[in-house]
Jmol script that loads the backbone (N, CA, C; Angstrom):
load data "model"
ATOM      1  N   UNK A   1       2.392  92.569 102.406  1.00  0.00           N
ATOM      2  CA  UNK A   1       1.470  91.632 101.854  1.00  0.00           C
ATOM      3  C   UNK A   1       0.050  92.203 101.975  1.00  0.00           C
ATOM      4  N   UNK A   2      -0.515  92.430 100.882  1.00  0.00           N
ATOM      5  CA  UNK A   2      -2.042  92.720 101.452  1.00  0.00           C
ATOM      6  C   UNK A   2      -3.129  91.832 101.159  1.00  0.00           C
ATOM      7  N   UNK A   3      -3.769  91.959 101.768  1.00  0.00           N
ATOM      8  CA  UNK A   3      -5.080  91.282 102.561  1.00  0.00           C
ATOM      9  C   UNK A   3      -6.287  91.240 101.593  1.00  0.00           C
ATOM     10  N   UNK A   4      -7.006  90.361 101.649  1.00  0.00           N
ATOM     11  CA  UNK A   4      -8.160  90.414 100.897  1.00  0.00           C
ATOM     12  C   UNK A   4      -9.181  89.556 101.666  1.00  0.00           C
ATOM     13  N   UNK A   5     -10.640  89.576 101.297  1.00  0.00           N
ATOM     14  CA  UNK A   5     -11.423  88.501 101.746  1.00  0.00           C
ATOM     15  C   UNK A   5     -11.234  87.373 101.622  1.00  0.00           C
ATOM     16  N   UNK A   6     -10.556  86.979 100.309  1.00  0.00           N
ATOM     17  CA  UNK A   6     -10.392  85.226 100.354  1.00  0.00           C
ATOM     18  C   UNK A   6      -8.738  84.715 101.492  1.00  0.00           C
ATOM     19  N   UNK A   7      -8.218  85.950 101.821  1.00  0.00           N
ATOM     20  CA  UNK A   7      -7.264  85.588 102.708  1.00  0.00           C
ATOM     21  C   UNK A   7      -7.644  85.380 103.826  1.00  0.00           C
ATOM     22  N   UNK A   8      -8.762  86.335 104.488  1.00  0.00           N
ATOM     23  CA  UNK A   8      -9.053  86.125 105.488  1.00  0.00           C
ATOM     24  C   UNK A   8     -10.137  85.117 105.788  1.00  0.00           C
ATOM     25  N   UNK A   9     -10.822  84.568 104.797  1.00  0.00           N
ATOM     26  CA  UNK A   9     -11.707  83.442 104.858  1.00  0.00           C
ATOM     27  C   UNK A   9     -10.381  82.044 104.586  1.00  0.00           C
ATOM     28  N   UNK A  10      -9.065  82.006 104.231  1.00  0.00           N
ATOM     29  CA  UNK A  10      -8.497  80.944 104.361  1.00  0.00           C
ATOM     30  C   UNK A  10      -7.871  81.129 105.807  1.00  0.00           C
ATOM     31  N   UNK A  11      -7.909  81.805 106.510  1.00  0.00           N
ATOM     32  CA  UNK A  11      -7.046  81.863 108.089  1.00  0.00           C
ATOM     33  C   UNK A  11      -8.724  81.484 109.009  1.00  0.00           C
ATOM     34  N   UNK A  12      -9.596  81.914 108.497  1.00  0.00           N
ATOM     35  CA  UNK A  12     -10.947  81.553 109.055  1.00  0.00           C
ATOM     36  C   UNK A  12     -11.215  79.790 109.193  1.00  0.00           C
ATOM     37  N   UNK A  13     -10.691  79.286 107.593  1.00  0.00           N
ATOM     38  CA  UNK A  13     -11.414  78.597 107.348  1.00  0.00           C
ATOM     39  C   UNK A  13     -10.112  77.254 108.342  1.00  0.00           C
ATOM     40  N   UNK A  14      -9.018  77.921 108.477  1.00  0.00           N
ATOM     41  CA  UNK A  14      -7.576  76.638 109.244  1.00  0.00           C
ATOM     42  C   UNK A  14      -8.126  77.148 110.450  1.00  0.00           C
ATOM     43  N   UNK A  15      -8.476  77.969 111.497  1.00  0.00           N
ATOM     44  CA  UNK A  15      -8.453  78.165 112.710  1.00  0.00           C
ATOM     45  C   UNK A  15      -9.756  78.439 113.393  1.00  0.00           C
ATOM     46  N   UNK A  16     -11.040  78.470 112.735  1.00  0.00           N
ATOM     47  CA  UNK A  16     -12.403  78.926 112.969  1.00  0.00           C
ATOM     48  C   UNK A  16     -12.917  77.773 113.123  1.00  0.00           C
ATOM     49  N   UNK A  17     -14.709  77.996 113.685  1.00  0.00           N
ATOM     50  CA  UNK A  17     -15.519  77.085 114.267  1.00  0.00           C
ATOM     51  C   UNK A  17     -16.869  77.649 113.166  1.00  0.00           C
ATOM     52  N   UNK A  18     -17.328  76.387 112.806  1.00  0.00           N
ATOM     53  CA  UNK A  18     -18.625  76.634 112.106  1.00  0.00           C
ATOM     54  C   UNK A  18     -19.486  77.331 113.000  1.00  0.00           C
ATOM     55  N   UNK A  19     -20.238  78.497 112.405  1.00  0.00           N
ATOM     56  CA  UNK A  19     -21.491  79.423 112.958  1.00  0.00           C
ATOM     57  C   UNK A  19     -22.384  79.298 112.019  1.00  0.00           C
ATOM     58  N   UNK A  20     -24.262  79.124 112.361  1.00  0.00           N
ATOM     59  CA  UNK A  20     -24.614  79.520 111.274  1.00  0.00           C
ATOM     60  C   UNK A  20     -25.492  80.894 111.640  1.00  0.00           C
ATOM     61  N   UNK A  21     -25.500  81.130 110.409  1.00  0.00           N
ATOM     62  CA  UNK A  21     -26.736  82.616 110.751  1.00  0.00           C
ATOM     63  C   UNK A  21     -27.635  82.524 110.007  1.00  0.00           C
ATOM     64  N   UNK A  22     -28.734  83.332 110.972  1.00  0.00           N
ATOM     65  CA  UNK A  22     -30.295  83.021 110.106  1.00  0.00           C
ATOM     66  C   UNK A  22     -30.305  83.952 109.730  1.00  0.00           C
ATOM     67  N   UNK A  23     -30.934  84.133 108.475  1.00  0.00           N
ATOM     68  CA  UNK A  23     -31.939  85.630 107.912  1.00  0.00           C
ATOM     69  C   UNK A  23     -33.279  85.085 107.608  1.00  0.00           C
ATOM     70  N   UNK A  24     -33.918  86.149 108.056  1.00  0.00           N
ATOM     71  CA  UNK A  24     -35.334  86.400 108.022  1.00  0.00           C
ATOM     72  C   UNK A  24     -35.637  87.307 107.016  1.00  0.00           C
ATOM     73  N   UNK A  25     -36.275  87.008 106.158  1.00  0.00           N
ATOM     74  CA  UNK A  25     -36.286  87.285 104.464  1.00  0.00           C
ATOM     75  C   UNK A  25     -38.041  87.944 105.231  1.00  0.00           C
ATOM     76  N   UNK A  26     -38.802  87.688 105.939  1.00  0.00           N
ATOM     77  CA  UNK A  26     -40.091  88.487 106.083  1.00  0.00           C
ATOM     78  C   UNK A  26     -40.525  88.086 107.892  1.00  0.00           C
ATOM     79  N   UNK A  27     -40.548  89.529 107.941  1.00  0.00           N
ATOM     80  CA  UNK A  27     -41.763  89.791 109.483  1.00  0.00           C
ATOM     81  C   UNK A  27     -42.563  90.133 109.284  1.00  0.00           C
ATOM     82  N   UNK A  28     -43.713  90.205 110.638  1.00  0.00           N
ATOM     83  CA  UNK A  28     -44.563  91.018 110.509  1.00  0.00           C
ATOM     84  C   UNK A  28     -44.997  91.420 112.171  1.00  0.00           C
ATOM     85  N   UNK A  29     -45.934  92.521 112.482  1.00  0.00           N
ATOM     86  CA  UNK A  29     -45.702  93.232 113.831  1.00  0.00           C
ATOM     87  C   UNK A  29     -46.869  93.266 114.294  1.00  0.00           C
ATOM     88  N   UNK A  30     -47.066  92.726 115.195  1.00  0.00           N
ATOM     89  CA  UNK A  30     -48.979  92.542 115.864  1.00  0.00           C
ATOM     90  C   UNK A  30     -49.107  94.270 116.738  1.00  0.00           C
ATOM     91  N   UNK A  31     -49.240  95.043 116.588  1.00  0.00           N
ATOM     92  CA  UNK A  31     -49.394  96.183 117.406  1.00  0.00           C
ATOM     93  C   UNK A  31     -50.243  96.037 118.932  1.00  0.00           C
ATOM     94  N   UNK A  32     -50.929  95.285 118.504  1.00  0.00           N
ATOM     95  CA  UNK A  32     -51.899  95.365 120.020  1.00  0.00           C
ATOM     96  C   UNK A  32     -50.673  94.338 120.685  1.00  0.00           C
ATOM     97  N   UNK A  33     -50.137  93.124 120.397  1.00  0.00           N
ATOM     98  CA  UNK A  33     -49.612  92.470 121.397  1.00  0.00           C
ATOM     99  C   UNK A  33     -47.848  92.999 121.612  1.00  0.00           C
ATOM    100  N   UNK A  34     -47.230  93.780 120.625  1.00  0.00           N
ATOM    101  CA  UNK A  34     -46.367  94.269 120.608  1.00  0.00           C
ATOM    102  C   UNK A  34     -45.186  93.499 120.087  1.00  0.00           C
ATOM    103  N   UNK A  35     -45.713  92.555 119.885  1.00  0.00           N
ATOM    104  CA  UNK A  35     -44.494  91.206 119.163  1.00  0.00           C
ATOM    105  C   UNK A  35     -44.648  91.052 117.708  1.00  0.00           C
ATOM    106  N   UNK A  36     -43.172  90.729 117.492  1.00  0.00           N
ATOM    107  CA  UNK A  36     -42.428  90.439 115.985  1.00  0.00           C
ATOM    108  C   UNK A  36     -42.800  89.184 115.882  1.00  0.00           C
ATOM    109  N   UNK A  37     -43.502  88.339 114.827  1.00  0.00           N
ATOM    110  CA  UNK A  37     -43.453  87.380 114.037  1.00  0.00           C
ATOM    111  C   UNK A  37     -42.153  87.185 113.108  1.00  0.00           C
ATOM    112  N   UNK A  38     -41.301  86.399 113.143  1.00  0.00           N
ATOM    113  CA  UNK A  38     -40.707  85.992 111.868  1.00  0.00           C
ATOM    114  C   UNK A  38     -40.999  85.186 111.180  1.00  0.00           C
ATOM    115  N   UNK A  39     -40.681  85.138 109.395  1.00  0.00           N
ATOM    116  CA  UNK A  39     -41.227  84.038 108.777  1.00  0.00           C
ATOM    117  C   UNK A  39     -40.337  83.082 108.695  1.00  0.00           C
ATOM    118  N   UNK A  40     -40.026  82.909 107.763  1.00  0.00           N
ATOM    119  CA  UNK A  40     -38.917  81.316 107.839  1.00  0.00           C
ATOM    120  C   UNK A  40     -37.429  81.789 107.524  1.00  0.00           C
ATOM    121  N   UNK A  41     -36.464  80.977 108.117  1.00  0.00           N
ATOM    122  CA  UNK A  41     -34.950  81.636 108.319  1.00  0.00           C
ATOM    123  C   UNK A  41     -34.429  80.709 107.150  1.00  0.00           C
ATOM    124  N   UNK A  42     -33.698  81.433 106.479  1.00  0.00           N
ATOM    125  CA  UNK A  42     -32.579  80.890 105.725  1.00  0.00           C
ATOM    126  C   UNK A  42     -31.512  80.692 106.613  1.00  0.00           C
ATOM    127  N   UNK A  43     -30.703  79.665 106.561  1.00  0.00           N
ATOM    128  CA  UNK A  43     -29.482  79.404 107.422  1.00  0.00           C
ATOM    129  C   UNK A  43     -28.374  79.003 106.500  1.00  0.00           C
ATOM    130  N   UNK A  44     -26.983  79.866 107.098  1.00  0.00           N
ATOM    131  CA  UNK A  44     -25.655  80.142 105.993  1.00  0.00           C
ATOM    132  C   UNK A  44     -25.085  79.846 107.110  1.00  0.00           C
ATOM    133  N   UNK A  45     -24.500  78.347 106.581  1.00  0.00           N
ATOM    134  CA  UNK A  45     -23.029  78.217 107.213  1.00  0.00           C
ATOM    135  C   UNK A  45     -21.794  78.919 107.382  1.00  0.00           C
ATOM    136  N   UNK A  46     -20.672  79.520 107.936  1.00  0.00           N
ATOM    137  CA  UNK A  46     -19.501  79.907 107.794  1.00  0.00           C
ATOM    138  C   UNK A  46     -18.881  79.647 108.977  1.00  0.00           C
ATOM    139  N   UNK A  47     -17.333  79.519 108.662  1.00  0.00           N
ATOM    140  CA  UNK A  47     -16.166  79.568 109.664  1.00  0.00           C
ATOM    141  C   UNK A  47     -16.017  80.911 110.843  1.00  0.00           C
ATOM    142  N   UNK A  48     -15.953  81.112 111.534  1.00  0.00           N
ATOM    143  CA  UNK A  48     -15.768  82.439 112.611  1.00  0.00           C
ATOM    144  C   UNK A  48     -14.884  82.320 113.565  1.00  0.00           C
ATOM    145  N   UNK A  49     -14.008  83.016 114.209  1.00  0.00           N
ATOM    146  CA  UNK A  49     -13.195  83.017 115.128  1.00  0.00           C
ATOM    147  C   UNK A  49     -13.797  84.307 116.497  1.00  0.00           C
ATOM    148  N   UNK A  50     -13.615  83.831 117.715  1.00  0.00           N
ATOM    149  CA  UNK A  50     -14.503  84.325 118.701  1.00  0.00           C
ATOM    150  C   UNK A  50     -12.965  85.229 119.323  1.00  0.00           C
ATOM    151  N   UNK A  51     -13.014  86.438 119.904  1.00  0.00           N
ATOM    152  CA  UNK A  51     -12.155  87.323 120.362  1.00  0.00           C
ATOM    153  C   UNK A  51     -12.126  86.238 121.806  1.00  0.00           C
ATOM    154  N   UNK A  52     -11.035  86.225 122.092  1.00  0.00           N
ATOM    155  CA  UNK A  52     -10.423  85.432 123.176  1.00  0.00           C
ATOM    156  C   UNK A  52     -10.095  86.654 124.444  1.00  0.00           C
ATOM    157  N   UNK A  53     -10.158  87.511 124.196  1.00  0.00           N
ATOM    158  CA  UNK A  53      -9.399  89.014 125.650  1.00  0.00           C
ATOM    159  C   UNK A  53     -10.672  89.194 125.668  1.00  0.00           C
ATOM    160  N   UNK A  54     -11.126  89.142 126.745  1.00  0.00           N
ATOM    161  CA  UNK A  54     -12.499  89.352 127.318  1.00  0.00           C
ATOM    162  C   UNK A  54     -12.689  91.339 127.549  1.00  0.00           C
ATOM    163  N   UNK A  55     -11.241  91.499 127.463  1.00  0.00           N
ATOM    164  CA  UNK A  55     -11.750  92.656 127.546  1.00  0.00           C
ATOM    165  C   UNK A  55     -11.098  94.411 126.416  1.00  0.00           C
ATOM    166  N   UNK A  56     -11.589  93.051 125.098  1.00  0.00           N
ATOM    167  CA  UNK A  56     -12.066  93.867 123.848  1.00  0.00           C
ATOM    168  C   UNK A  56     -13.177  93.658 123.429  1.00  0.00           C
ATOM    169  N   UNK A  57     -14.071  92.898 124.457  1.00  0.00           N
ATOM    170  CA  UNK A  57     -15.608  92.964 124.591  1.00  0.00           C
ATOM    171  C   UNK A  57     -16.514  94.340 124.862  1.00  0.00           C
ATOM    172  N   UNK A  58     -17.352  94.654 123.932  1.00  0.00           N
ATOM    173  CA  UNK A  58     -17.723  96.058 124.531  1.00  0.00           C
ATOM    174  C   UNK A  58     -18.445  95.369 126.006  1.00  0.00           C
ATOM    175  N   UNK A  59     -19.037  96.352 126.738  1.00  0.00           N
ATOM    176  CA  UNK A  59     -19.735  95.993 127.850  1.00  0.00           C
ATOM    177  C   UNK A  59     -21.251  95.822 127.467  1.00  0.00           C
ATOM    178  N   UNK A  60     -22.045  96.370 126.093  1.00  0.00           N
ATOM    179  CA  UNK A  60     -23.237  95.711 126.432  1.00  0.00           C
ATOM    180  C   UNK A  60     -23.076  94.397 125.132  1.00  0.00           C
ATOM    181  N   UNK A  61     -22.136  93.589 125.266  1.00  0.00           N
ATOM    182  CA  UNK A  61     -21.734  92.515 124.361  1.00  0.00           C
ATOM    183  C   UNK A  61     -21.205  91.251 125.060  1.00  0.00           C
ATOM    184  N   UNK A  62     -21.453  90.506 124.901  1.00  0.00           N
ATOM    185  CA  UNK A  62     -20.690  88.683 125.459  1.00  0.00           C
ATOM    186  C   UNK A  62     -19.661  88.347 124.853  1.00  0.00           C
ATOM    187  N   UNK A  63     -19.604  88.507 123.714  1.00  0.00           N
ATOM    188  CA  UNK A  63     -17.866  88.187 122.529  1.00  0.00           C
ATOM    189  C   UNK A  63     -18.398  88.585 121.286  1.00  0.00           C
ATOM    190  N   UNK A  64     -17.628  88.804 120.907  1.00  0.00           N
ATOM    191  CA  UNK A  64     -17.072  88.984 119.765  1.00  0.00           C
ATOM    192  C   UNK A  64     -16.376  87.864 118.493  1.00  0.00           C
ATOM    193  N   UNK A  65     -17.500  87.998 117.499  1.00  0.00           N
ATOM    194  CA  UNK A  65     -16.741  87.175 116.296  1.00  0.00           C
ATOM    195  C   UNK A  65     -16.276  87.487 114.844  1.00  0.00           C
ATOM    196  N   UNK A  66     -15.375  87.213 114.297  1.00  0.00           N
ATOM    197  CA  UNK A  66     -14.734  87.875 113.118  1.00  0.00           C
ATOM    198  C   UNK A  66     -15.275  86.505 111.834  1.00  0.00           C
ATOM    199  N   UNK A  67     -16.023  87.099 110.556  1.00  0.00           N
ATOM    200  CA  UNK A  67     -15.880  86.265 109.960  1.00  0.00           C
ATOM    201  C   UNK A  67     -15.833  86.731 108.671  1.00  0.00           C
ATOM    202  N   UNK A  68     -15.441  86.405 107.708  1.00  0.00           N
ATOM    203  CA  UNK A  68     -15.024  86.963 106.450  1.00  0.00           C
ATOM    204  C   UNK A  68     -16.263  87.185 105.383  1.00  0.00           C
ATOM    205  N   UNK A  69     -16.168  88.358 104.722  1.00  0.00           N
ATOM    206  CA  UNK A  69     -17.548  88.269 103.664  1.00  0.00           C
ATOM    207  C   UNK A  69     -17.168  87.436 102.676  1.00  0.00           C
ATOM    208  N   UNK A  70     -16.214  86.695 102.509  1.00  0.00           N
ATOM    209  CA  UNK A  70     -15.983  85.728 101.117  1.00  0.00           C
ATOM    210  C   UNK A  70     -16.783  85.037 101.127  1.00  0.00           C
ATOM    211  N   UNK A  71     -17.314  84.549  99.948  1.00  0.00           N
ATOM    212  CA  UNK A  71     -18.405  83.403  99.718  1.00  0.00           C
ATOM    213  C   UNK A  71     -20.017  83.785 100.215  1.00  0.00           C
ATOM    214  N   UNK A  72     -20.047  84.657 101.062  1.00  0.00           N
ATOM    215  CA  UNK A  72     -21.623  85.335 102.154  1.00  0.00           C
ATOM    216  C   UNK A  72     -22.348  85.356 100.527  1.00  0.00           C
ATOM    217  N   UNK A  73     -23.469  85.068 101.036  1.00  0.00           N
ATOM    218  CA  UNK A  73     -24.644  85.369 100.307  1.00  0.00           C
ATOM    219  C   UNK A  73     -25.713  86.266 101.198  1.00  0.00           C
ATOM    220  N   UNK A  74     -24.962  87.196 101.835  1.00  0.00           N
ATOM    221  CA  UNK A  74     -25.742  88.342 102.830  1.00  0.00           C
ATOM    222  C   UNK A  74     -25.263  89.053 103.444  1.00  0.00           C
ATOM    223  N   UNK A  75     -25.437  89.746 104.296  1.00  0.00           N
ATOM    224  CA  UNK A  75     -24.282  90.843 104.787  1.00  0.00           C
ATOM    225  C   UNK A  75     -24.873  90.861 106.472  1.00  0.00           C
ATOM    226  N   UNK A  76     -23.974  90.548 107.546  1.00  0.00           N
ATOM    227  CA  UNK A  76     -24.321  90.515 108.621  1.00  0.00           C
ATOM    228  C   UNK A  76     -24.646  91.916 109.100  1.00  0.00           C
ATOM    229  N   UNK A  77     -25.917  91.587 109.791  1.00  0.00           N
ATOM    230  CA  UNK A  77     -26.834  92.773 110.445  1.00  0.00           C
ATOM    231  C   UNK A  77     -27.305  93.023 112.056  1.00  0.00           C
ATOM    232  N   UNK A  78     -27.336  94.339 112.749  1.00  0.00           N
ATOM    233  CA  UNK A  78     -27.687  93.944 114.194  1.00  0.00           C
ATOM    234  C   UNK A  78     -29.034  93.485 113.986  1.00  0.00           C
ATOM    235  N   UNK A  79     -29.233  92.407 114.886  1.00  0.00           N
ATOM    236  CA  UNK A  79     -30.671  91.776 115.289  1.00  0.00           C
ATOM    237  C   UNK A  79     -30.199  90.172 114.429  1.00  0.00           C
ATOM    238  N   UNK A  80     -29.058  89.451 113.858  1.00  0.00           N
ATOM    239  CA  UNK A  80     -29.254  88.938 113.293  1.00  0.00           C
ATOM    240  C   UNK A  80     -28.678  87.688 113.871  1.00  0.00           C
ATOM    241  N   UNK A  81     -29.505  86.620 114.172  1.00  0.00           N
ATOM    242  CA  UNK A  81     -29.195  85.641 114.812  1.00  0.00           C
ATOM    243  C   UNK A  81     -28.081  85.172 114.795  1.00  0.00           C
ATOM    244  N   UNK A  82     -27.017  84.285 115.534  1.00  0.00           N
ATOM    245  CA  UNK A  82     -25.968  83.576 115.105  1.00  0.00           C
ATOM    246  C   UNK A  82     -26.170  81.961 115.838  1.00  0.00           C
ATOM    247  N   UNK A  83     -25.884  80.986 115.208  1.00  0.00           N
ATOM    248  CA  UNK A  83     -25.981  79.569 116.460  1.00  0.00           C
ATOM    249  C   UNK A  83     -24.142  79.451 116.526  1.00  0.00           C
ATOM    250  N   UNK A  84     -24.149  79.618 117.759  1.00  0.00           N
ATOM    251  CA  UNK A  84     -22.306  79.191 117.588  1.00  0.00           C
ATOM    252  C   UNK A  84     -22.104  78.482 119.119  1.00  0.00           C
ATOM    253  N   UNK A  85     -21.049  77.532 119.118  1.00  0.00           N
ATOM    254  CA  UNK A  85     -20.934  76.859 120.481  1.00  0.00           C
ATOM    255  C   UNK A  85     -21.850  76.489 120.851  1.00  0.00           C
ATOM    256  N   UNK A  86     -23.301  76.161 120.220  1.00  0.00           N
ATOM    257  CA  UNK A  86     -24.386  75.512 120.964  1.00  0.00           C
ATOM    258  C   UNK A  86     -24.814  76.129 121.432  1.00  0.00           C
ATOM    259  N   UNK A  87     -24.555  78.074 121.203  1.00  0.00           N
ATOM    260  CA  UNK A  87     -26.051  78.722 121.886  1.00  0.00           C
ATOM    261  C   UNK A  87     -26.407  79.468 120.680  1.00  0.00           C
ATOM    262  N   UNK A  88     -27.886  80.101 121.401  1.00  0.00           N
ATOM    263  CA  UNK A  88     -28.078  81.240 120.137  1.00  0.00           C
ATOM    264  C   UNK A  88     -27.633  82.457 120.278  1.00  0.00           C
ATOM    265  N   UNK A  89     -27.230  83.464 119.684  1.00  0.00           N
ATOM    266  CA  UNK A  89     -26.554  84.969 119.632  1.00  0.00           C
ATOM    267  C   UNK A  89     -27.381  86.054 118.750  1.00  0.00           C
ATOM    268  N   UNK A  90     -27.391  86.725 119.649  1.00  0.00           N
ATOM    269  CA  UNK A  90     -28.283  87.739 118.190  1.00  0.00           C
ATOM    270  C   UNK A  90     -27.238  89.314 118.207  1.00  0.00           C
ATOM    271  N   UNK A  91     -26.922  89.286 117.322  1.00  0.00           N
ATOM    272  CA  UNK A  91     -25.857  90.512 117.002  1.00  0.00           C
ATOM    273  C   UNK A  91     -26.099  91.842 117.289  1.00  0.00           C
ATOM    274  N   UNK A  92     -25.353  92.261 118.302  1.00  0.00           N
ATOM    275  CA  UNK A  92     -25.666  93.706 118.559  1.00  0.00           C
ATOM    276  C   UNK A  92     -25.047  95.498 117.940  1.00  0.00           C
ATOM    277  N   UNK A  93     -23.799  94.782 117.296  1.00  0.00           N
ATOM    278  CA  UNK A  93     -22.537  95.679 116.364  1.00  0.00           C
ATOM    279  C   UNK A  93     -21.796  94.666 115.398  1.00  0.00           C
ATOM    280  N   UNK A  94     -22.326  95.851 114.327  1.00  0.00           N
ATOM    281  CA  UNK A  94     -21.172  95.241 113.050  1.00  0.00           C
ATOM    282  C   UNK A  94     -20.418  95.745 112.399  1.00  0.00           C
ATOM    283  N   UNK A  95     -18.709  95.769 112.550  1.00  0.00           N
ATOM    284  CA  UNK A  95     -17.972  96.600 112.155  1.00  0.00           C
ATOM    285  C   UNK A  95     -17.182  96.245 111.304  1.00  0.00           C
ATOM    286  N   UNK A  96     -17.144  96.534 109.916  1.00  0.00           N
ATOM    287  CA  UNK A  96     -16.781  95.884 109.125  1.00  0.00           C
ATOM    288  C   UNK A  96     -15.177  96.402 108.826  1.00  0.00           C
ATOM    289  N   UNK A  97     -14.173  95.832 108.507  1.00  0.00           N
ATOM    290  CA  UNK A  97     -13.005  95.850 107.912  1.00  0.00           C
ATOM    291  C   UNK A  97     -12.362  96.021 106.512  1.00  0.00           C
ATOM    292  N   UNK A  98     -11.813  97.223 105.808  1.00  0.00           N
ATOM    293  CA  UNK A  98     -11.394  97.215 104.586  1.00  0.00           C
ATOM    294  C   UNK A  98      -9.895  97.663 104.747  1.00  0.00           C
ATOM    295  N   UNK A  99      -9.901  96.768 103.245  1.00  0.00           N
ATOM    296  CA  UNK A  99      -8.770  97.446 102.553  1.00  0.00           C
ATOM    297  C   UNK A  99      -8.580  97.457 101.618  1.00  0.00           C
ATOM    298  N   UNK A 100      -8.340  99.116 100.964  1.00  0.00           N
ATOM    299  CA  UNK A 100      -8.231  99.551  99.265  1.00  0.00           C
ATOM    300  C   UNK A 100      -9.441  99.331  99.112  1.00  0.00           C
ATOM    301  N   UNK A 101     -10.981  99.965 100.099  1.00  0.00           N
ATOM    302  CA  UNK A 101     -12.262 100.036  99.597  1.00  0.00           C
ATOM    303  C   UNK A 101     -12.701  98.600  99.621  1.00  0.00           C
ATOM    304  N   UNK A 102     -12.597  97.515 100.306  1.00  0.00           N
ATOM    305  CA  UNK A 102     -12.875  95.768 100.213  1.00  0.00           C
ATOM    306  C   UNK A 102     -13.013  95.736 101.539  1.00  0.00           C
ATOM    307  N   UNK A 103     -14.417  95.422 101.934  1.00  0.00           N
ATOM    308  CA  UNK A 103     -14.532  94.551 102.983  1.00  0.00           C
ATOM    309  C   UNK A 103     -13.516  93.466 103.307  1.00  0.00           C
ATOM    310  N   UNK A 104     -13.073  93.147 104.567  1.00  0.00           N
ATOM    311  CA  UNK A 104     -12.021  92.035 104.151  1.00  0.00           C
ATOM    312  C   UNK A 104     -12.373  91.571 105.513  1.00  0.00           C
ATOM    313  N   UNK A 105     -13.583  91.610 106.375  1.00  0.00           N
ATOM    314  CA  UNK A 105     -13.183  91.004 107.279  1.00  0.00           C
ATOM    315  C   UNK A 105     -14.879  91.975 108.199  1.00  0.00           C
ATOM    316  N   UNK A 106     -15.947  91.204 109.095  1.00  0.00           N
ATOM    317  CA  UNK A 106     -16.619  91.662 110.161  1.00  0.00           C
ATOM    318  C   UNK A 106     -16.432  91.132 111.237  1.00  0.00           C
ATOM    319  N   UNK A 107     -16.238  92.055 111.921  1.00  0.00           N
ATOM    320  CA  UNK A 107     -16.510  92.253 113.715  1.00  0.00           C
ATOM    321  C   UNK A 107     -17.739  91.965 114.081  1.00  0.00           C
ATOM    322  N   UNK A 108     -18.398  91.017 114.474  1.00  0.00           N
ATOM    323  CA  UNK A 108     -19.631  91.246 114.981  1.00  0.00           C
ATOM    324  C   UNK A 108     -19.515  90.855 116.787  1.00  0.00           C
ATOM    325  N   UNK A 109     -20.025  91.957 117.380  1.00  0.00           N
ATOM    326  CA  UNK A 109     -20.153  91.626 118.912  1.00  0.00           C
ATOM    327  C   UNK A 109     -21.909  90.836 118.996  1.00  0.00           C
ATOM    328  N   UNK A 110     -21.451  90.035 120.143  1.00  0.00           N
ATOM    329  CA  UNK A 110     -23.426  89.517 119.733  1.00  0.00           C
ATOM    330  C   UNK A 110     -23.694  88.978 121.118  1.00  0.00           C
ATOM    331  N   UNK A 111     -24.397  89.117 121.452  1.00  0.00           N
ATOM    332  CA  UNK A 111     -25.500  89.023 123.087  1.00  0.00           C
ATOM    333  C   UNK A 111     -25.794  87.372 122.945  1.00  0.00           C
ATOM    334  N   UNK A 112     -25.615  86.750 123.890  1.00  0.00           N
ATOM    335  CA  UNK A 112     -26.636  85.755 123.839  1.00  0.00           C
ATOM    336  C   UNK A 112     -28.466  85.879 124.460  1.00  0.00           C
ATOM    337  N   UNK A 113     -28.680  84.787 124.054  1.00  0.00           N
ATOM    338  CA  UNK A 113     -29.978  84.899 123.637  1.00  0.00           C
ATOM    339  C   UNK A 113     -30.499  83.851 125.116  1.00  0.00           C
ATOM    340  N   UNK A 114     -31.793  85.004 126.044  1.00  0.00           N
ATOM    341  CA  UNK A 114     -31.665  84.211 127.376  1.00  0.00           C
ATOM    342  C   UNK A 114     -32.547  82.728 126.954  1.00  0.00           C
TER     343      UNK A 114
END
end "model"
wireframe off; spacefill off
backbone 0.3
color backbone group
């Protein structure tokens, strides 16, 4: 049987937990104070499933979540916020999944946010 994004966004969408993620469409960088400004976040709902074996966690990572590019209107990035379980996450690896050349599926490991 092979696999596609809308397969793996229907096993997402029976067994997953809403995440949303922000993108930041514009920054900007104060040099003297050394801090990032962001401007305003777009926020995209989707389904995600969190790696449960604590130890297919890399070590500089907290968990791991899989969520499908079907339907994305963006492509998950490191630095890129996540709200899931009521905290914030900011993504540290994104490893994406194909088959026959098709994304069908990202890995994202993601830090919480102190």
């Amino acid at each position: 049987m092979a696999i596609d994004a809308g397969k793996t966004l229907a096993l997402l969408t029976k067994y997953g937990a809403d995440a949303v993620f922000r993108v930041y469409e514009t920054s900007s960088y104060d040099p003297t104070s050394g801090k990032r400004t962001m401007g305003a976040a777009t926020e995209y709902t989707h389904k995600v499933v969190e790696e449960g074996r604590q130890d297919r966690v890399p070590g500089w990572a907290d968990m791991v979540l899989y969520v499908s590019p079907s339907g994305m209107d963006f492509t998950p990035a490191v630095q890129m916020e996540v709200v899931y379980a009521g905290k914030t996450w900011v993504v540290v690896t994104v490893k994406p999944t194909a088959f026959k050349g098709q994304t069908v599926l990202y890995e994202l490991a993601v830090k919480a946010v102190a």
